[in-house]
C-alpha positions in Angstrom: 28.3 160.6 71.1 26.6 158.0 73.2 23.3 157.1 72.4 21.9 157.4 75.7 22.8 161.2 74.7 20.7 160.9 71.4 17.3 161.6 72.9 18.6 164.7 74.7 19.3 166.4 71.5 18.0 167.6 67.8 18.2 163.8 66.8 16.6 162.9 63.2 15.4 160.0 64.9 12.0 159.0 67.1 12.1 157.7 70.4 11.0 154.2 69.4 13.7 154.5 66.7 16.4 155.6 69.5 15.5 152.5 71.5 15.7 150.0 68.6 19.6 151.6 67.6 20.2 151.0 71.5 19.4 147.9 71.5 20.8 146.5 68.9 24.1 148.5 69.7 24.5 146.6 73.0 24.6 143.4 71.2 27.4 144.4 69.2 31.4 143.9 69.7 33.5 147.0 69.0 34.7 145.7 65.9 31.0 144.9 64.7 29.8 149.0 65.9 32.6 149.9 63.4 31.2 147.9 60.2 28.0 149.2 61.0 29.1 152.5 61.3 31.3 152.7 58.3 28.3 150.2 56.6 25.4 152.7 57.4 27.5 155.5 56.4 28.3 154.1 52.6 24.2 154.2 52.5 24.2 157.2 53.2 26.5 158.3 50.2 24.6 156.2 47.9 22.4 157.4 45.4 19.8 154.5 46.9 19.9 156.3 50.3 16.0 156.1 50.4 16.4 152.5 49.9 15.5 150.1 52.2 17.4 149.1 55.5 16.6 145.3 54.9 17.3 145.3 51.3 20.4 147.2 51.1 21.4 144.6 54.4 20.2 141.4 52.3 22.5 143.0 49.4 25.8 142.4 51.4 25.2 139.9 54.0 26.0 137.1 52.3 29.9 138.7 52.3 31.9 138.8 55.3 33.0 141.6 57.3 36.9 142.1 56.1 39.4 141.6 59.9 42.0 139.5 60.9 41.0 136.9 63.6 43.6 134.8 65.5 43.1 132.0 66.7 45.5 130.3 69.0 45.8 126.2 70.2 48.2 126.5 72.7 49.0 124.3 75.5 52.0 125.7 77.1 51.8 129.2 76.0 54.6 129.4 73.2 51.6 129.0 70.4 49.7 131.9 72.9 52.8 134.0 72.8 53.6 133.8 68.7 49.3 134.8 68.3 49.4 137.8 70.6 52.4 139.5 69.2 50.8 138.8 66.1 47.7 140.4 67.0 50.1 143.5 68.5 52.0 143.6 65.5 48.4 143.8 63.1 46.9 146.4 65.7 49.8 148.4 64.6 50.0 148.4 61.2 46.2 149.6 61.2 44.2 145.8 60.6 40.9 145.3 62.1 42.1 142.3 64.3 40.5 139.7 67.0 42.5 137.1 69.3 40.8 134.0 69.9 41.9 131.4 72.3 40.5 127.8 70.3 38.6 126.9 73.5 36.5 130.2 73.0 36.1 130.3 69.4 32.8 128.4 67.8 34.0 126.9 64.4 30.8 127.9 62.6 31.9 131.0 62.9 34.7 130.5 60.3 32.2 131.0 58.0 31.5 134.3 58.5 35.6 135.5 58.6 37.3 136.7 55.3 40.7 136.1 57.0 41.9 134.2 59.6 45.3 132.6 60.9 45.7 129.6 63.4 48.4 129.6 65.7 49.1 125.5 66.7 51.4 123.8 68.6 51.4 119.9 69.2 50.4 118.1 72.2 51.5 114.5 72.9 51.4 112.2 70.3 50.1 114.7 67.4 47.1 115.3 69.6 46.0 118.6 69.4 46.4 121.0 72.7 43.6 120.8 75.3 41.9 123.9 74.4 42.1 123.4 70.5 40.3 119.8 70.9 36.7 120.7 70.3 37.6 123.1 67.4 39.9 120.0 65.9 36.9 117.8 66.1 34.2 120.5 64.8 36.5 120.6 61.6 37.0 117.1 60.9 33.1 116.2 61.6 29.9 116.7 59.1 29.0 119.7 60.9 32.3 122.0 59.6 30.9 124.5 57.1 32.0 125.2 54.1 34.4 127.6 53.7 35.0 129.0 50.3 35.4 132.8 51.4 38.0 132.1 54.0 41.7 133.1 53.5 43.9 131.5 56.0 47.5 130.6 57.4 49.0 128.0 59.8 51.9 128.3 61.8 52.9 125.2 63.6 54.7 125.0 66.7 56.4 121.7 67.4 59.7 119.7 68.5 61.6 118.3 65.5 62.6 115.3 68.2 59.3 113.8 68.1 57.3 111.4 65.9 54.2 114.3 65.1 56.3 117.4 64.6 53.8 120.4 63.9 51.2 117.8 63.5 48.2 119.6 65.1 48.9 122.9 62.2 49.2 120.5 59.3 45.9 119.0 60.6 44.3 122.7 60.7 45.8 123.0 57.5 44.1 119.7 55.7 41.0 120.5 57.7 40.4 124.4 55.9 41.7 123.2 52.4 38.9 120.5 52.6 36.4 122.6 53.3 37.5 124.9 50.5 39.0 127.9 52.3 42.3 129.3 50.8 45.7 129.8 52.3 46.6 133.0 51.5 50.6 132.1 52.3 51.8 128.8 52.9 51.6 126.5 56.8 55.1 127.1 58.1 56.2 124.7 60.5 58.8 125.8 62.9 61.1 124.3 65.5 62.0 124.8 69.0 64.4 127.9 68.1 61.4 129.2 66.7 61.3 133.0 67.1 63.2 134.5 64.2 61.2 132.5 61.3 58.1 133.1 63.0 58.8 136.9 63.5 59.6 137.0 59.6 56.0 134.7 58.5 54.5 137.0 60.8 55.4 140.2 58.6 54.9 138.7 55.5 51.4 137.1 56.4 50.0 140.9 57.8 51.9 142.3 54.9 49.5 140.0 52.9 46.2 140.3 55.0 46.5 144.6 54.7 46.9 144.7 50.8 43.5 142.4 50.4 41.6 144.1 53.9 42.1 147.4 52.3 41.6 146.4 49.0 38.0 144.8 50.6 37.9 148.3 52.5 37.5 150.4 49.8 35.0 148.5 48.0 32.9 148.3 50.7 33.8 151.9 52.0 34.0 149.9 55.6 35.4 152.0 58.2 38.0 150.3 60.5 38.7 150.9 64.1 40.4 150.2 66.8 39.1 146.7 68.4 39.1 147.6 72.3 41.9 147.4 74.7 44.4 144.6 75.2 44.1 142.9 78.3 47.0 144.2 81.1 49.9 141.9 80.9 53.0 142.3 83.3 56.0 144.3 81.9 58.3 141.2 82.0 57.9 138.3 79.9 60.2 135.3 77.8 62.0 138.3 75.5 62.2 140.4 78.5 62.8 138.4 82.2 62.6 139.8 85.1 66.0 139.6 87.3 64.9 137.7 90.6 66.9 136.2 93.5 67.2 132.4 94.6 66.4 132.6 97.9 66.4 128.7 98.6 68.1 125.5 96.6 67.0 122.5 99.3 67.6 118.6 98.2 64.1 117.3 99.3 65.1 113.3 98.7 67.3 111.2 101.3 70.5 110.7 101.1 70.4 107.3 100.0 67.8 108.3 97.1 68.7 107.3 93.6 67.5 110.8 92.5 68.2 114.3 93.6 65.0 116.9 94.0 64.9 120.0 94.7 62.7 122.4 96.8 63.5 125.9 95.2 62.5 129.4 96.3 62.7 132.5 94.1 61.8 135.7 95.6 60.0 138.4 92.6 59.8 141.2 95.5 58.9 144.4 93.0 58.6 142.8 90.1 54.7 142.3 89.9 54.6 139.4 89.0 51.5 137.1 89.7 50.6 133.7 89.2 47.9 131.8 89.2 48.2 127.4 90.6 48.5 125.2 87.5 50.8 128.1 85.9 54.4 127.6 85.2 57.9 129.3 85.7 59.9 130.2 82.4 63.8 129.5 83.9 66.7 131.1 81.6 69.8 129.6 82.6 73.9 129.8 82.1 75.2 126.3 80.5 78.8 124.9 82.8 81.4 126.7 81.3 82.6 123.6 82.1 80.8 121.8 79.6 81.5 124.6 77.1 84.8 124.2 77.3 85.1 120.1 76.4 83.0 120.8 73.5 85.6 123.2 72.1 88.4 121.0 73.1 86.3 118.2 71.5 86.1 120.0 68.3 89.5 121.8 68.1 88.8 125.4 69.1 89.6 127.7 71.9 86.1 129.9 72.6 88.2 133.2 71.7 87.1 132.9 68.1 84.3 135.6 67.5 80.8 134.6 66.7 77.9 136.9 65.5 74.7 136.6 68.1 72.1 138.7 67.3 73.5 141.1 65.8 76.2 140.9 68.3 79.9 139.8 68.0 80.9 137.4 71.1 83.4 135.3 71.8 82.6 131.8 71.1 83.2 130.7 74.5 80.7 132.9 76.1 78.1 132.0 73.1 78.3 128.5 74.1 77.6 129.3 77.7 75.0 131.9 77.9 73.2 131.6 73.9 72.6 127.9 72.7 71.6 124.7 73.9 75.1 122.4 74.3 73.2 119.7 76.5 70.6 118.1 74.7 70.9 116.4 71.0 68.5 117.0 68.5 67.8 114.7 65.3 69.1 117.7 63.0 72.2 117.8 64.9 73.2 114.2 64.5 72.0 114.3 61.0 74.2 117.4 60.1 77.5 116.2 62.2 77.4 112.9 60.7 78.1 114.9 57.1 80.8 116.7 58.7 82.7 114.3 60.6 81.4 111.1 58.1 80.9 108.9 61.4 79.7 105.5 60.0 77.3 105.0 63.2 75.7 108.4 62.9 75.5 107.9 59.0 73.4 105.1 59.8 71.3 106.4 62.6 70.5 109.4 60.1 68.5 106.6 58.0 66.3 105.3 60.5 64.2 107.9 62.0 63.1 106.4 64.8 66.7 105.1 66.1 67.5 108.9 65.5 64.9 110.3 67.8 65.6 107.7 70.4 69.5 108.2 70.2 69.3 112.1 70.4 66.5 112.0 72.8 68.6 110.4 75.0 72.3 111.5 74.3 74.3 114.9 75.0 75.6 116.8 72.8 78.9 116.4 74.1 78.5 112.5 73.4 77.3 112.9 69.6 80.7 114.9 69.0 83.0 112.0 70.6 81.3 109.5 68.2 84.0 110.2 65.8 86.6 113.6 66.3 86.3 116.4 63.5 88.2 119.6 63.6 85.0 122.3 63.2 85.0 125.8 62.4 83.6 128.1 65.0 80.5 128.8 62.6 79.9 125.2 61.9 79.9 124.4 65.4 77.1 127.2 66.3 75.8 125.6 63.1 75.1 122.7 65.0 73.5 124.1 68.0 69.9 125.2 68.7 69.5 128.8 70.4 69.0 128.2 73.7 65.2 128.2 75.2 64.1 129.1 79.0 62.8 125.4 80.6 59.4 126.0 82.0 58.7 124.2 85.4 55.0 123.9 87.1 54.8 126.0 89.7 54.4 124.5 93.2 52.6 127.3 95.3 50.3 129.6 95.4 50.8 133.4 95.8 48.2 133.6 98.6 50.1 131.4 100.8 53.6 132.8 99.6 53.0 136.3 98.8 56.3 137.4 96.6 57.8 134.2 96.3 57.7 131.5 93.8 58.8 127.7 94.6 59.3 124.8 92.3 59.9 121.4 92.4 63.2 120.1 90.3 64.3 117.0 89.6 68.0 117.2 88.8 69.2 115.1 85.3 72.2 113.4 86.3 73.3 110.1 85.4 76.6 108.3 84.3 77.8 108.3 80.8 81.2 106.0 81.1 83.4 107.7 83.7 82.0 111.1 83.6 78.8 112.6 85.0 75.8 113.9 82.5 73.7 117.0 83.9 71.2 118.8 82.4 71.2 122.6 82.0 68.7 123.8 83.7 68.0 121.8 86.9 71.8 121.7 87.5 72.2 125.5 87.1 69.3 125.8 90.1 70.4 123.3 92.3 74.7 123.5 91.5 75.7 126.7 90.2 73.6 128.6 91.2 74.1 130.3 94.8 71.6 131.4 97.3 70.7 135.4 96.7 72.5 134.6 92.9 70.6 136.1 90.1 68.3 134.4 87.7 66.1 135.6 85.1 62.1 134.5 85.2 58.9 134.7 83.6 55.4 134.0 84.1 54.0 131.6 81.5 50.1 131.0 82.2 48.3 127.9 81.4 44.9 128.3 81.2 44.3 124.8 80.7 45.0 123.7 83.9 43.4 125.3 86.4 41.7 125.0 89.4 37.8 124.9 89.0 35.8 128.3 89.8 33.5 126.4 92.1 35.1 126.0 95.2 32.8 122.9 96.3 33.5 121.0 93.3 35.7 117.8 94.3 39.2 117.7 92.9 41.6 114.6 92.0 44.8 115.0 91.5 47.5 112.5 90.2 50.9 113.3 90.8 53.3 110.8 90.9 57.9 112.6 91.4 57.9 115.7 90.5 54.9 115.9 89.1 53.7 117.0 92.6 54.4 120.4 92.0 51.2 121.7 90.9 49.0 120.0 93.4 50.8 121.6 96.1 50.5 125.0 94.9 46.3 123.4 94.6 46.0 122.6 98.1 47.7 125.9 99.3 45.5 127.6 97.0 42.5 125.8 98.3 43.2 126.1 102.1 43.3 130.0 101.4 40.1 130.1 99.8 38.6 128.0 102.4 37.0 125.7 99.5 34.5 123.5 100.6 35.4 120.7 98.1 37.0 118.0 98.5 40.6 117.3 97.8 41.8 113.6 96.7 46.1 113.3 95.9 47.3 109.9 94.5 51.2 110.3 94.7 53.9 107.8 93.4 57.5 107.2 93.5 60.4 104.8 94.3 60.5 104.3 97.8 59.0 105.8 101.2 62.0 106.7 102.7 64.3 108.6 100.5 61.7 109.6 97.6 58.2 110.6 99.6 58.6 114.7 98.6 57.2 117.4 100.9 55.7 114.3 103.0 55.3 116.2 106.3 53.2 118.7 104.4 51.0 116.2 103.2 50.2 114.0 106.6 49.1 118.0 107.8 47.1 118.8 105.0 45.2 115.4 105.9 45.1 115.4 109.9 43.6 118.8 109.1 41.0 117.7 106.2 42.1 119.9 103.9 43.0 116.5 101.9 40.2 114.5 102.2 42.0 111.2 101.0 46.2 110.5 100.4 47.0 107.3 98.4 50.4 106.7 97.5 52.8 103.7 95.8 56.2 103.7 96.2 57.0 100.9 93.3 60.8 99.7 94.5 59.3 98.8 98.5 57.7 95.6 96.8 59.0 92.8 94.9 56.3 93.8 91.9 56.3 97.3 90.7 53.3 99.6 91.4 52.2 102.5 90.2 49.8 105.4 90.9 47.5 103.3 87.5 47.2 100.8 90.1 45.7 102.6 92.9 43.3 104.3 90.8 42.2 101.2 89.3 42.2 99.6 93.3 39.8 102.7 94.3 37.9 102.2 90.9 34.3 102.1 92.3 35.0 105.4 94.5 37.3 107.1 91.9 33.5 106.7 89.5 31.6 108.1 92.6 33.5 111.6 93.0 33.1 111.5 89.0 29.3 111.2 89.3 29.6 114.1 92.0 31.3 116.1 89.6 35.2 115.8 90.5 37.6 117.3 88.5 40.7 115.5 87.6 43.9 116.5 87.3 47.7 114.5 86.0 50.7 116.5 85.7 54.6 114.4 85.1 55.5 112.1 82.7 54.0 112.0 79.5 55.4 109.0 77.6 54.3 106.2 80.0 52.3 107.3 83.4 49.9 109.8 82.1 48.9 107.1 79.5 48.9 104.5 81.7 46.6 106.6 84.1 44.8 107.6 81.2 43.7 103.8 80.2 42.7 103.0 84.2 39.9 106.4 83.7 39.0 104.8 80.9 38.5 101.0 82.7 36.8 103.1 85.3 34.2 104.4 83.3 34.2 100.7 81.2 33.4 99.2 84.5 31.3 101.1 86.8 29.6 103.2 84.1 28.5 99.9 82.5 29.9 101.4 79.6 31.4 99.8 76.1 35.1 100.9 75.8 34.4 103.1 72.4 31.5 105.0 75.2 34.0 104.9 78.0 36.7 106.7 75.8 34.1 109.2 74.7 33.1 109.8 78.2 36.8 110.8 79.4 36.7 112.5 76.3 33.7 114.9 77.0 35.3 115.4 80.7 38.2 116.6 78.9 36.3 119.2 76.6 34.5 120.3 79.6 37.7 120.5 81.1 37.0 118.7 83.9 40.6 116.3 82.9 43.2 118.0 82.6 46.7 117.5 82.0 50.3 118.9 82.6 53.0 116.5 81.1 55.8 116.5 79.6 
């Protein structure tokens, strides 16, 4: 019954009475309406029905309502994914349940939850994810509450490879505990081939959280229902591609470039899929049955042995090719074959965790397994091996200019290891074995923090240097279309001008036209001294300050271990210098432009 209805009718209740439930109705979330409506009901029963409104309110305010909120601090989407089937997977076993992404959620808030579980992956260097950082900070500064009727789980997303694995959930762990909340099961923190252990916490957390919510239920005699509609999300996702077409694989680099880049066109014709600019492309790939093949030899097996995938039995060969990752090392898998094949070198490596990560970050899989030859089973081989994961790659258009297509930007790994050639899986699937009109399997994976700002006179910078160019095309596309008013400022880097200046004849037209405003670029190998895209921001210092002052967004997307923190430290002499700033106030002021999301950043 609506209340708008209420007046119509034999209603108990005055006009004036009618107004004030209206009211304070349309202040209410769905979940809250049902507390009150199970909450007013319990009065009801009681034999202090005539008590009261404000008393019997001032009797149970000081508890929490009983749900399940979800928080997620995500910055490429896997932490996103792992919190909505979460939230699916509560809706369905009956718990009162909210999704939160961290940018949205208040942290005072926490105080007034009875359970909650956080979701984190790991940006950078253990820095939390862009949309978790205010909510990281809130926790660890005087102003977090108190917390001792919270119930709460972690589940930490990382990549055992680097230095802070999962550090961002053991920091959302520490920060709770301190604060005297309670985990109700214990911070799991999960790998790369993440799925299947998260899938199980995730049953065993909601198995948790619906024993104490209906224990809480019935003491409070709280009536739970359904928490609104989930947002529409396209049928095809990372469990469940969609099968599109390659419609162009184009080398974009000279001849004579050291580097091979790709301009790649995928046509999603009836698939409905959309994107947004600053969104990515999920890529599932075939490994060289090539490379599959070595391996075996490598390890004294034929790929006819029989394998269990999934519930699945497969030959090994086609396992290695189509269900794990045979190109890139991981610290476990040095650690594990230097037990089985009791190689001296890798023995030694497995003591010294940083020589690990740096060997396996930077060695094939096939190379750890020549270190020293060892006949392997077929099970301790797939032992070895991570399940293999789609590659996400920024996507370089936008659907207004495109329509039904989607194009990247691809750098091909390739490079010498003694006499044989090294390629990595994905980019050399797209640009070798793959054939135009061949099939691959895509996805959509959104990144909401880095987008494009809603004001379209707001002035944008954007520093791409290689491949990191991708995104700021699919910006200036997107911005063309819209017929923003802002202005539009691209600093691009790479080797050299000849061979390595990618999609260069797009650029000179977006500038003859205006739709770039201003084009500075480096190439660092046309010059005796190297220089970089840090060094034309810092040369452009007092102007790069102005369009700050006027409100500029900026924007990095490449690579993460040296140029985004290189480019990083120039903002920060920016501010230092023109904002007359101290460096501990400079860093605070890139700081508050990154919680206001005016810097953003896509690296990797």
């Amino acid at each position: 019954m609506l209340l708008k209805e209420l007046s119509a009718l034999a209603s108990p209740l005055n006009d004036q009475q009618i107004g004030q439930l209206q009211q304070a109705a349309s202040e209410l979330s769905p979940h809250q309406l049902a507390w009150v409506s199970g909450y007013f009901w319990g009065i009801s029963q009681t034999s202090g029905a005539t008590q009261p409104i404000n008393q019997a309110a001032a009797a149970v305010s000081s508890q929490p309502a009983g749900k399940l909120s979800i928080i997620f601090a995500s910055q490429t989407g896997n932490a996103k994914g792992v919190a909505e089937a979460l939230k699916e997977e509560a809706a369905a076993a009956g718990i009162a349940v909210e999704l939160f992404d961290a940018s949205d959620y208040k942290g005072k808030n926490l105080a007034k939850e009875t359970h909650v579980i956080i979701v984190a992956s790991t940006n950078g260097e253990g820095e939390a994810p862009d949309n978790a950082i205010e909510l990281h900070e809130f926790l660890q500064s005087k102003k977090a509450p108190k917390l001792d009727n919270l119930h709460y789980g972690v589940i930490g997303l990382g990549d055992s490879s680097y230095e802070f694995f999962c550090q961002t959930g053991k920091d959302f762990d520490a920060f709770l505990s301190k604060q005297g909340a309670t985990p109700f099961i214990e911070r799991v923190d999960l790998d790369v081939d993440y799925e299947a252990p998260a899938a199980e916490w995730r049953k065993q957390a909601l198995d948790k959280v619906k024993e104490a919510l209906a224990s809480e239920a019935q003491s409070a005699q709280v009536v739970q229902l359904p928490v609104g509609q989930a947002a529409h999300t396209s049928q095809y996702s990372k469990q469940n591609p969609y099968t599109a077409t390659l419609l162009t694989s184009q080398k974009i680099t000279g001849r004579d470039s050291g580097k091979d880049v790709r301009h790649i066109e995928i046509d999603l014709d009836g698939s409905g899929l959309t994107y947004q600019p600053g969104d990515a492309l999920g890529v599932w790939f075939e490994n060289s049955p090539e490379l599959a093949s070595a391996i075996l030899k490598q390890v004294g097996l034929t790929g006819d042995e029989v394998v269990e995938v999934d519930g699945d039995s497969i030959s090994l060969q086609k396992a290695l090719v189509e269900k794990y990752e045979i190109t890139s090392a991981n610290p476990q898998l040095v650690t594990q074959y230097a037990e089985l094949s009791g190689s001296k070198k890798l023995e030694k490596l497995a003591t010294d965790k940083d020589k690990l990560r740096q060997y396996s970050g930077n060695t094939q899989v096939i190379d750890v397994l020549s270190e020293k030859k060892a006949k392997l089973t077929a099970e301790q081989l797939v032992g070895l091996l991570r399940r293999l994961t789609p590659r996400l790659y920024s996507i370089a258009s936008s659907q207004s200019e495109v329509d039904e297509e989607v194009h990247l930007t691809v750098g091909v790994v390739e490079y010498q290891q003694g006499d044989e050639t090294r390629f990595g899986g994905a980019s050399s699937f797209l640009s070798h074995r793959l054939e135009e009109g061949g099939d691959v399997k895509v996805f959509v994976e959104h990144n909401n923090n880095f987008k494009l700002p809603q004001d379209d006179n707001a002035p944008v910078i954007m520093i791409g240097p290689g491949t990191g160019i991708a995104p700021f095309r699919s910006f200036v596309q997107e911005r063309d279309n819209r017929d923003a008013e802002g202005k539009n400022w691209l600093f691009f880097g790479d080797r050299t001008f000849t061979q390595d200046f990618l999609y260069q004849v797009e650029w000179q037209k977006y500038l003859k036209s205006g739709i770039v405003n201003q084009l500075d670029v480096t190439f660092s190998r046309d010059q005796q001294e190297k220089v970089y895209v840090q060094h034309r921001i810092l040369e452009h210092s007092a102007q790069v300050w102005q369009w700050l002052q006027d409100g500029a967004y900026i924007y990095v997307c490449g690579d993460a271990t040296r140029m985004a923190k290189d480019v990083h430290e120039a903002l920060i002499c920016v501010v230092e210098q023109h904002g007359q700033k101290t460096r501990e106030e400079a860093e605070q002021f890139v700081n508050d432009l990154r919680k206001a999301k005016r810097y953003q950043r896509d690296v990797y």
